[in-house]
TIMITOR-937402 format. One record per residue (C-alpha): residue in three letters; x, y, z; residue number from 1. Coordinates in steps of 0.1 Angstrom, whole numbers, always signed. Layout:
# residues N
<site><code>ala</code><x>X</x><y>Y</y><z>Z</z><pos>NUM</pos></site>
...
END
This chain:
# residues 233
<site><code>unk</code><x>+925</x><y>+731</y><z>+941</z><pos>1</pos></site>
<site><code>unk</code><x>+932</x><y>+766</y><z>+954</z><pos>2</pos></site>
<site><code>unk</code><x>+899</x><y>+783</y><z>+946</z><pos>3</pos></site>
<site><code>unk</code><x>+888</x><y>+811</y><z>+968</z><pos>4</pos></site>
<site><code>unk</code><x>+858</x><y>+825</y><z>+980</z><pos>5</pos></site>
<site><code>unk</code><x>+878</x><y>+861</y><z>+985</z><pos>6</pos></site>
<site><code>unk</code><x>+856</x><y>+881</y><z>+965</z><pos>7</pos></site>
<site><code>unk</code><x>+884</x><y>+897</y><z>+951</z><pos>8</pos></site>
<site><code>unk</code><x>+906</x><y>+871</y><z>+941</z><pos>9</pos></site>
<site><code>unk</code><x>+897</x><y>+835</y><z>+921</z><pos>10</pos></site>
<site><code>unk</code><x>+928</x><y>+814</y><z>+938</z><pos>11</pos></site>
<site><code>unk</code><x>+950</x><y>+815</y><z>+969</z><pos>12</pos></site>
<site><code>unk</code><x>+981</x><y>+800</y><z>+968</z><pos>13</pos></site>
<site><code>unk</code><x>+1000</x><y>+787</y><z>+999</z><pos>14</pos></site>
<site><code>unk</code><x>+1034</x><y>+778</y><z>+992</z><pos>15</pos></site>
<site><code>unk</code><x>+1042</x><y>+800</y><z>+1026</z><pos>16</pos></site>
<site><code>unk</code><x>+1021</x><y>+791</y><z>+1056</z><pos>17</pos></site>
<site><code>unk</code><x>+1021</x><y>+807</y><z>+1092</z><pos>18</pos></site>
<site><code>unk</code><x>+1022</x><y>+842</y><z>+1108</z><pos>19</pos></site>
<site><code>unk</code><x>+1024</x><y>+859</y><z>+1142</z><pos>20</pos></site>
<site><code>unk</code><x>+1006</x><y>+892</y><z>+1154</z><pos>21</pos></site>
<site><code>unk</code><x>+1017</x><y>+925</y><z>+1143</z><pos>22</pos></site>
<site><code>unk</code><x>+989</x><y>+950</y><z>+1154</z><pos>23</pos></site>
<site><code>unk</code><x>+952</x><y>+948</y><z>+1164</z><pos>24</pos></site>
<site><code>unk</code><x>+940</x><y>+938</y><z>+1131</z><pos>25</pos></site>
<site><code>unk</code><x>+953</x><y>+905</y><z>+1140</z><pos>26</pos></site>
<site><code>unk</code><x>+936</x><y>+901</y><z>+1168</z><pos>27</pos></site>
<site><code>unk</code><x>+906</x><y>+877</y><z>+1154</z><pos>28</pos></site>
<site><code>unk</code><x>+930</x><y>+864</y><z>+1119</z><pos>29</pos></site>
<site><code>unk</code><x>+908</x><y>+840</y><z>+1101</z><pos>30</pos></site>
<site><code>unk</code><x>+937</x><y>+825</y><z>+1090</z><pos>31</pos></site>
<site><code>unk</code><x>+945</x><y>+815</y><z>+1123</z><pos>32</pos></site>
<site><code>unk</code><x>+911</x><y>+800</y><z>+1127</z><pos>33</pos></site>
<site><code>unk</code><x>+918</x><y>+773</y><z>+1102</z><pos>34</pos></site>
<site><code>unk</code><x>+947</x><y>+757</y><z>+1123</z><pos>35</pos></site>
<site><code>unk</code><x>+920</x><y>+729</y><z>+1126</z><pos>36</pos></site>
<site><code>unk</code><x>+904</x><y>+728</y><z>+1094</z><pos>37</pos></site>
<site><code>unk</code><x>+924</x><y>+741</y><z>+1063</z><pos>38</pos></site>
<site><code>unk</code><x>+963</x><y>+743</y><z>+1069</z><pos>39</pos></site>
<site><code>unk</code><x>+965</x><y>+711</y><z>+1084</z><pos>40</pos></site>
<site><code>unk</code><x>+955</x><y>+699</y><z>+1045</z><pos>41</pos></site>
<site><code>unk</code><x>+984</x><y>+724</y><z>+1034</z><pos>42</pos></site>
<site><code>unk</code><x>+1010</x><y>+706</y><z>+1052</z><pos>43</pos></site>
<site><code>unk</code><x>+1010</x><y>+729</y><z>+1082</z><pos>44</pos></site>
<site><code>unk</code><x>+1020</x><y>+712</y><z>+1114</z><pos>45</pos></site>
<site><code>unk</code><x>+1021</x><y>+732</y><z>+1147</z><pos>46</pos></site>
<site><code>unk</code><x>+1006</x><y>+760</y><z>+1160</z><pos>47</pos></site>
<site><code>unk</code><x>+997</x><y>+790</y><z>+1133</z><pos>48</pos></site>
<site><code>unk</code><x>+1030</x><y>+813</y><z>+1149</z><pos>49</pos></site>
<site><code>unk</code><x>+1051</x><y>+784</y><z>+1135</z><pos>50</pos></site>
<site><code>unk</code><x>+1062</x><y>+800</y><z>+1099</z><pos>51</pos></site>
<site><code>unk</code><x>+1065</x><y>+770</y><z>+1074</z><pos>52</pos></site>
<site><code>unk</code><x>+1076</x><y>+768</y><z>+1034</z><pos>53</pos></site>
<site><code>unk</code><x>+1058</x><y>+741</y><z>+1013</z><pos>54</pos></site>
<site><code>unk</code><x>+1080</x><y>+736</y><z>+982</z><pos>55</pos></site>
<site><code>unk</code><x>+1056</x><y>+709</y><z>+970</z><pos>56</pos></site>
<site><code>unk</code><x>+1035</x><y>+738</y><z>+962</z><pos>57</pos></site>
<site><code>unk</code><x>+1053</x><y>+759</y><z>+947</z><pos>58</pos></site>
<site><code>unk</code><x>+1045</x><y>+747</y><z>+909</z><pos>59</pos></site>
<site><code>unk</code><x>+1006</x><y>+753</y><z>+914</z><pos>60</pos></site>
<site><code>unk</code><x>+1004</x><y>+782</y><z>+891</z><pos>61</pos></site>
<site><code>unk</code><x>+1019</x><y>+760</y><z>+862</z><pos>62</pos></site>
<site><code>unk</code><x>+987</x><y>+740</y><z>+867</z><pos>63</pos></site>
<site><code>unk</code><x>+962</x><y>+767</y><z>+864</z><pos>64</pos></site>
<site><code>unk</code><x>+964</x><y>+773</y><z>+825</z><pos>65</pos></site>
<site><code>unk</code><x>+935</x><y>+803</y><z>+818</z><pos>66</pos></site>
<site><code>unk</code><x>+950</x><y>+832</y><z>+837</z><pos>67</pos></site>
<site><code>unk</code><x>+934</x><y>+844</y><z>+873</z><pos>68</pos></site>
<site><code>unk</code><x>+940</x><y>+866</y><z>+902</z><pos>69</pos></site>
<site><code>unk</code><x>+961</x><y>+852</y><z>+927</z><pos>70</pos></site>
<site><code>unk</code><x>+963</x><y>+861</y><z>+966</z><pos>71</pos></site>
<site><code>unk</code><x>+995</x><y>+844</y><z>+975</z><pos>72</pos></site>
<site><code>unk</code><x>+998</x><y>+836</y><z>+1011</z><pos>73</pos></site>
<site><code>unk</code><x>+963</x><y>+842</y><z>+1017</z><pos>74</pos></site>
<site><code>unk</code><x>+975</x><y>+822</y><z>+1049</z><pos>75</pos></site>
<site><code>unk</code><x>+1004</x><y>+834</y><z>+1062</z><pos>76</pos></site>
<site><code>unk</code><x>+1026</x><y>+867</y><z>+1052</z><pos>77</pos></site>
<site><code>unk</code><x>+1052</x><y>+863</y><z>+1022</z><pos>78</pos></site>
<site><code>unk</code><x>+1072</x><y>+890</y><z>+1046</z><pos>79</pos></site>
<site><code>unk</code><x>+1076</x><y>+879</y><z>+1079</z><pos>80</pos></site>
<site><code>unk</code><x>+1106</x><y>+879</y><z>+1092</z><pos>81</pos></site>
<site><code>unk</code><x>+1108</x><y>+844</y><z>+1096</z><pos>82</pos></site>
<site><code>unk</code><x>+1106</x><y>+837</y><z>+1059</z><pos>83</pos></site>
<site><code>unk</code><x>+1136</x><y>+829</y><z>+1042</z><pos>84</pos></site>
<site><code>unk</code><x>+1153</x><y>+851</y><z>+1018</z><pos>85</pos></site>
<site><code>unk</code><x>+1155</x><y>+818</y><z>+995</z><pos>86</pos></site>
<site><code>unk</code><x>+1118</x><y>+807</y><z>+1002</z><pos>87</pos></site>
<site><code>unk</code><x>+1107</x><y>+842</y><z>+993</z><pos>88</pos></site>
<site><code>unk</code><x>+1127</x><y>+843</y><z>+962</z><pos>89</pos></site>
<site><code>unk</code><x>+1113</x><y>+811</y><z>+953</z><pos>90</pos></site>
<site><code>unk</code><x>+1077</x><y>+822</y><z>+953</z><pos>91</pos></site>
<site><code>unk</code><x>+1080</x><y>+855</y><z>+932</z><pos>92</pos></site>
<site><code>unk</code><x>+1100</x><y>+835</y><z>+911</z><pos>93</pos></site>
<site><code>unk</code><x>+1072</x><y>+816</y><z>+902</z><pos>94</pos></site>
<site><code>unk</code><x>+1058</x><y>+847</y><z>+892</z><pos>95</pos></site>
<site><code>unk</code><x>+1081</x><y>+842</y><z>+860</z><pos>96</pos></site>
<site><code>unk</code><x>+1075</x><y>+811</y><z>+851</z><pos>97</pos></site>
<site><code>unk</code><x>+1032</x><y>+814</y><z>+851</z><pos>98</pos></site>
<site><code>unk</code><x>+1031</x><y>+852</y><z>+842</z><pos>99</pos></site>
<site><code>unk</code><x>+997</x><y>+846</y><z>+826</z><pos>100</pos></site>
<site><code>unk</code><x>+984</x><y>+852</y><z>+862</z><pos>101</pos></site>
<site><code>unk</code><x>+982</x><y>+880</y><z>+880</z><pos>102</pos></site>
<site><code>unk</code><x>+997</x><y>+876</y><z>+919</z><pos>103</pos></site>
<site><code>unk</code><x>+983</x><y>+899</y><z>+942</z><pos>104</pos></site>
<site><code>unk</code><x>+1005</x><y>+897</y><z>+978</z><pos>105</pos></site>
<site><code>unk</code><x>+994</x><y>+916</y><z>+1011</z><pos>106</pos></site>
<site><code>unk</code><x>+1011</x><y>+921</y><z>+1041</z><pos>107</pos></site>
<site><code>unk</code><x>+1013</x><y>+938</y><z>+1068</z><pos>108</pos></site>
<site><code>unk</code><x>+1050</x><y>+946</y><z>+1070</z><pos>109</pos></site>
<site><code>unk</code><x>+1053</x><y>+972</y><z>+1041</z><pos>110</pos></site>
<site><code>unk</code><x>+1087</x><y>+981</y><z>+1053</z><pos>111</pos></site>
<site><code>unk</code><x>+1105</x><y>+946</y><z>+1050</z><pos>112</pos></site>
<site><code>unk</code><x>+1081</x><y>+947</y><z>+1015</z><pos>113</pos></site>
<site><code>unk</code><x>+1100</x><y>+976</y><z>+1004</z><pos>114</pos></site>
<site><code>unk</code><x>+1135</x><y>+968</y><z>+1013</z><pos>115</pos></site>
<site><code>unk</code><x>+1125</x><y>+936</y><z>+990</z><pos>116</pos></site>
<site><code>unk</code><x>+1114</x><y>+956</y><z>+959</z><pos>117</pos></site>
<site><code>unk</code><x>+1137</x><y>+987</y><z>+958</z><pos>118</pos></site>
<site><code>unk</code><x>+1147</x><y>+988</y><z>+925</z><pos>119</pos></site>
<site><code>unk</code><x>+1129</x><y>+998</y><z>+896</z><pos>120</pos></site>
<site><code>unk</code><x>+1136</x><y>+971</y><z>+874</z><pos>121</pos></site>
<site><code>unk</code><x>+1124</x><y>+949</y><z>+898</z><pos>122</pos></site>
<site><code>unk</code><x>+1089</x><y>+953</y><z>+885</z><pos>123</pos></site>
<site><code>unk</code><x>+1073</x><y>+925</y><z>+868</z><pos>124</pos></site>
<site><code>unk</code><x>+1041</x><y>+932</y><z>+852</z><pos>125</pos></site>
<site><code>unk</code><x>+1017</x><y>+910</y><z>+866</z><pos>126</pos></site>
<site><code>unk</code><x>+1027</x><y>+911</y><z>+908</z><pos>127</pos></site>
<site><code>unk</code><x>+1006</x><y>+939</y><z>+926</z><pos>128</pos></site>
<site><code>unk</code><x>+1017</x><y>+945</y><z>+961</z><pos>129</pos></site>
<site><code>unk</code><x>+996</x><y>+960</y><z>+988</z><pos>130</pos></site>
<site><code>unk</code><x>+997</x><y>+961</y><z>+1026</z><pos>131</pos></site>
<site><code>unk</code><x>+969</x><y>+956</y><z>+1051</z><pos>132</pos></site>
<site><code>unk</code><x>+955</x><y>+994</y><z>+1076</z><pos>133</pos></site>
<site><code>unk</code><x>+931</x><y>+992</y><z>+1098</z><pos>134</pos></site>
<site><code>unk</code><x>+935</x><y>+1024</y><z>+1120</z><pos>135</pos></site>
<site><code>unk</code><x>+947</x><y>+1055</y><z>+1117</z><pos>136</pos></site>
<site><code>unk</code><x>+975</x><y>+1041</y><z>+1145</z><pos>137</pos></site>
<site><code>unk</code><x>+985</x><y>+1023</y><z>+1118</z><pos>138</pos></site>
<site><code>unk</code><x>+980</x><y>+1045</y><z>+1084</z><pos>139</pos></site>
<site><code>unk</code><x>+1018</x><y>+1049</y><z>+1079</z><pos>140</pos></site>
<site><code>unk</code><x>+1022</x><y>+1016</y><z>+1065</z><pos>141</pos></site>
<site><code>unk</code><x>+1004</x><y>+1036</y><z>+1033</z><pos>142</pos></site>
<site><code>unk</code><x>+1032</x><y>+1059</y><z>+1032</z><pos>143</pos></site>
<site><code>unk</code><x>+1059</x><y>+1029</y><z>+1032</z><pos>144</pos></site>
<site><code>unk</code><x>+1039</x><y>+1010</y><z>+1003</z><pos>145</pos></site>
<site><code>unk</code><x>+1036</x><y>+1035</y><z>+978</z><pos>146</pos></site>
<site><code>unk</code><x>+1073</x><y>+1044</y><z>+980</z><pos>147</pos></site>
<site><code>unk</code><x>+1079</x><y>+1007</y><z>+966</z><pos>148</pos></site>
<site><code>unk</code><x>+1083</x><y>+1000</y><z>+931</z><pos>149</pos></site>
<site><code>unk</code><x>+1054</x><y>+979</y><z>+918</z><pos>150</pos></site>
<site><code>unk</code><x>+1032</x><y>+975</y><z>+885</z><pos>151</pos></site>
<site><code>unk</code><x>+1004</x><y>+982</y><z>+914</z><pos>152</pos></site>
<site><code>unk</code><x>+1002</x><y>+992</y><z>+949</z><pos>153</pos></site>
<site><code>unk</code><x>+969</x><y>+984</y><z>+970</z><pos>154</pos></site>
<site><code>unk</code><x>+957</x><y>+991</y><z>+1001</z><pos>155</pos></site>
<site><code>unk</code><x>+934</x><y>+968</y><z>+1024</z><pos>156</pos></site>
<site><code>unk</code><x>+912</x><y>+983</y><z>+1048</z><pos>157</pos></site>
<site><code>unk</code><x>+901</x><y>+948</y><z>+1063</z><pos>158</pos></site>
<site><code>unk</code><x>+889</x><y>+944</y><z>+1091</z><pos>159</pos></site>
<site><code>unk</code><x>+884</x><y>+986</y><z>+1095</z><pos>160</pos></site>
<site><code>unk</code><x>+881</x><y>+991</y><z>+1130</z><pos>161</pos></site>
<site><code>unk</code><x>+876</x><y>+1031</y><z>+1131</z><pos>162</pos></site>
<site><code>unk</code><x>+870</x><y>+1058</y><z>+1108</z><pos>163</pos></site>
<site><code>unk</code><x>+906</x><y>+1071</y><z>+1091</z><pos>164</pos></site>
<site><code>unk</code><x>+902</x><y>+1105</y><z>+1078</z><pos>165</pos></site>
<site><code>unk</code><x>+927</x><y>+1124</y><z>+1057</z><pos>166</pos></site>
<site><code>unk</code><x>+942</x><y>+1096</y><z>+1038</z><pos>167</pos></site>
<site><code>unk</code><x>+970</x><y>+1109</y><z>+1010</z><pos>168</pos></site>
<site><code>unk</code><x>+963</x><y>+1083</y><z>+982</z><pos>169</pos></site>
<site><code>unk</code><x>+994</x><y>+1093</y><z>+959</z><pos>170</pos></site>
<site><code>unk</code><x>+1008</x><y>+1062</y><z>+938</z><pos>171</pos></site>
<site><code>unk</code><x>+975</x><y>+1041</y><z>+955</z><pos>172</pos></site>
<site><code>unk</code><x>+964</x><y>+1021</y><z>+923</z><pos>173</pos></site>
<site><code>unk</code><x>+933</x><y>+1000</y><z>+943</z><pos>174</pos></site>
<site><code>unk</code><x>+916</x><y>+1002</y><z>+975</z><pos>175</pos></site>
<site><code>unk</code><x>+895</x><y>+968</y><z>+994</z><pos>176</pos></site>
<site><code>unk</code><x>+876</x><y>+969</y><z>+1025</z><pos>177</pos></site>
<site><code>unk</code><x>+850</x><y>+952</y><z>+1048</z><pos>178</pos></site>
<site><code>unk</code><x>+842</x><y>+944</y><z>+1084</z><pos>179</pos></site>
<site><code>unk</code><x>+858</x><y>+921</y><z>+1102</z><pos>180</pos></site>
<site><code>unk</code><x>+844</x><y>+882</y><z>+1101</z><pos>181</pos></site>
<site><code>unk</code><x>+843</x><y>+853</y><z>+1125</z><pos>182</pos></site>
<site><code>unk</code><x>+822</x><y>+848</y><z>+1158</z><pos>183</pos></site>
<site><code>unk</code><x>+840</x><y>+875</y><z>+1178</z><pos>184</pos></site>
<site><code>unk</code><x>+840</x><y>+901</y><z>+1149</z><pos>185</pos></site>
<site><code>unk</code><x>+845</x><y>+939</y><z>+1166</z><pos>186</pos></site>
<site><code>unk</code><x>+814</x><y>+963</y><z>+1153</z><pos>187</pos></site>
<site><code>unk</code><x>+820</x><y>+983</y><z>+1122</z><pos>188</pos></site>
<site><code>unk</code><x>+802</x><y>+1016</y><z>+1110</z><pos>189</pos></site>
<site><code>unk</code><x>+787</x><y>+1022</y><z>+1077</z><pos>190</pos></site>
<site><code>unk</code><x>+799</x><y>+1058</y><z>+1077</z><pos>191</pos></site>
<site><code>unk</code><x>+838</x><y>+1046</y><z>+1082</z><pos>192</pos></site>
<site><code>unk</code><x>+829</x><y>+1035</y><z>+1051</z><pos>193</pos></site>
<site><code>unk</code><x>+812</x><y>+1061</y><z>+1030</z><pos>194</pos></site>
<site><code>unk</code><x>+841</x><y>+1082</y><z>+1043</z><pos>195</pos></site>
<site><code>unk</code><x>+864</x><y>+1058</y><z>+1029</z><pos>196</pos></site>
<site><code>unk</code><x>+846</x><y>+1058</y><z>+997</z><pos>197</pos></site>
<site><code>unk</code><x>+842</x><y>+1095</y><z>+996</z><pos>198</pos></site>
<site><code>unk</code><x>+882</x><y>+1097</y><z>+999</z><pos>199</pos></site>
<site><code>unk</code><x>+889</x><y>+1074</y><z>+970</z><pos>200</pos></site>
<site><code>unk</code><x>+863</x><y>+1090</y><z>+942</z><pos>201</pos></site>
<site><code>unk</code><x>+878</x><y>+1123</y><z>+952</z><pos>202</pos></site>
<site><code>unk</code><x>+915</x><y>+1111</y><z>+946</z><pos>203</pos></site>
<site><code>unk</code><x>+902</x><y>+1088</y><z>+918</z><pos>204</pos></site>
<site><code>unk</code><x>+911</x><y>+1053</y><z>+933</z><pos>205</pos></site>
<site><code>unk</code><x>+888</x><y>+1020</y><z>+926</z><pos>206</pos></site>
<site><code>unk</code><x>+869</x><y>+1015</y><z>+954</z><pos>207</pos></site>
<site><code>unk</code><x>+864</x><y>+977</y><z>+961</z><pos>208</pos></site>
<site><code>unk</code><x>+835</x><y>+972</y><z>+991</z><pos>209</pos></site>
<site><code>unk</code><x>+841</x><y>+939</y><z>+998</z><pos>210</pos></site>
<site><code>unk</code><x>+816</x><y>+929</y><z>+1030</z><pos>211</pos></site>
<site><code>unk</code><x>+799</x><y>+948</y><z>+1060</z><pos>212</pos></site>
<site><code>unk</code><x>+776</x><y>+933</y><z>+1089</z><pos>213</pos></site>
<site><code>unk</code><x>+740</x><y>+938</y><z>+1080</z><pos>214</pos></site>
<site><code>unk</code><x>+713</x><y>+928</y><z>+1107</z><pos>215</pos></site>
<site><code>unk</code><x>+737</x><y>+906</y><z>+1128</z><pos>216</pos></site>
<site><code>unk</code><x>+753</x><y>+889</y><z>+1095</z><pos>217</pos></site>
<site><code>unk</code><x>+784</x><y>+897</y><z>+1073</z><pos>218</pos></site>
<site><code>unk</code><x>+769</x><y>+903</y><z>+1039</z><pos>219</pos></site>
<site><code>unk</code><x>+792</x><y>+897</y><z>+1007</z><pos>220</pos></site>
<site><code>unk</code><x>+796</x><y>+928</y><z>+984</z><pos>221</pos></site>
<site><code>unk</code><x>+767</x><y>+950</y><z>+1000</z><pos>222</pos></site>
<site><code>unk</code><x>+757</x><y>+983</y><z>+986</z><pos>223</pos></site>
<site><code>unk</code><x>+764</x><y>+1013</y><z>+998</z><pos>224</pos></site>
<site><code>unk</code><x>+740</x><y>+1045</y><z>+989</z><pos>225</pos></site>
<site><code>unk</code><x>+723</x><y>+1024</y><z>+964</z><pos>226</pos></site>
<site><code>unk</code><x>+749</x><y>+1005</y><z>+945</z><pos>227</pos></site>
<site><code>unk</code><x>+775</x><y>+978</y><z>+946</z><pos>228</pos></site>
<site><code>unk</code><x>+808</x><y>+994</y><z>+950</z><pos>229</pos></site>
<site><code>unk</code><x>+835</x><y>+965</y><z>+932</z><pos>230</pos></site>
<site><code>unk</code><x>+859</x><y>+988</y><z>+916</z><pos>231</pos></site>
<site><code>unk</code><x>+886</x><y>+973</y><z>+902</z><pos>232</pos></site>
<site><code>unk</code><x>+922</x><y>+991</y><z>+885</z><pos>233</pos></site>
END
């Protein structure tokens, strides 16, 4: 239960379901695909917009004894404003009470991240926090994250929808990125990535290439210039 085919995660974990659009990223949200299929076995009732907590799922972690990388809310966004200041502390409570895991959270709503984690002593070990770019209308969200206190900050680049030059990777511990995925999946460029790359060796950041269309199909982990780029901090 929970396993994950997110190359760079091993479990997902849903206590959180639910989400609403926040910028053209969101446009074709694969989580919003599985309103038929997966978060109806979650507990999810209603549309996808419809924010919902699932205490009931909260203790998952306490079942997973060998320790693994953990997306939480790999369905919905742990900081959307419809979440509940108790729901949320809830979850990264959690965090706590199964610290032989590491929790990796994304969203793409840095700014109500960081007024969540302002402190330094807020800073547990084994939560990495990260927020989600996929333009350059949209690169500020970088600038937010990496003033929040975290073991590690990450940055998604998925799905990339244009090249984003001139990135200032300060306090940026991990970067992921790929093409979008699904049946309407916007076109991506091989060079948005290789300029992506190019950024991160030269600011020293793991590079994580995580999938790009090849020949009509979304290939897992491709290479790029000759090798598989799966970085990790």
């Amino acid at each position: 239960m929970g396993d994950t085919k997110i190359e760079w995660a091993e479990k997902s974990w849903n206590p959180i379901t639910g989400c609403s659009p926040v910028s053209a990223g969101c446009e074709n949200c694969y989580a919003a695909r599985m309103i038929g299929r997966s978060l109806p076995k979650m507990g999810h009732r209603g549309p996808f917009s419809s924010v919902q907590f699932h205490p009931d799922r909260l203790d998952q972690p306490l079942r997973w004894k060998r320790p693994r990388r953990v997306f939480v809310c790999s369905m919905g966004d742990l900081y959307h404003p419809e979440v509940k200041e108790d729901w949320r502390n809830q979850v990264l409570k959690m965090t706590s009470l199964a610290p032989q895991h590491t929790y990796m959270v994304l969203t793409k709503r840095p700014e109500r991240m960081a007024s969540h984690h302002n402190r330094k002593w807020d800073r547990p070990n084994n939560l990495w926090l990260g927020t989600t770019v996929e333009s350059q209308e949209t690169i500020e969200r970088i600038y937010v994250l990496r003033r929040i206190y975290a073991a590690l900050l990450f940055v998604s680049f998925e799905p990339l929808l244009e090249d984003i030059k001139q990135i200032d990777f300060r306090n940026i511990d991990w970067v992921i990125a790929g093409c979008e995925s699904g049946p309407r999946r916007r076109p991506a460029n091989i060079e948005w990535f290789r300029s992506l790359r190019d950024q991160c060796v030269a600011a020293g950041v793991p590079y994580f290439f995580k999938q790009m269309e090849v020949n009509g199909k979304v290939v897992k982990m491709p290479k790029l210039d000759g090798r598989v780029w799966d970085q990790r901090p």
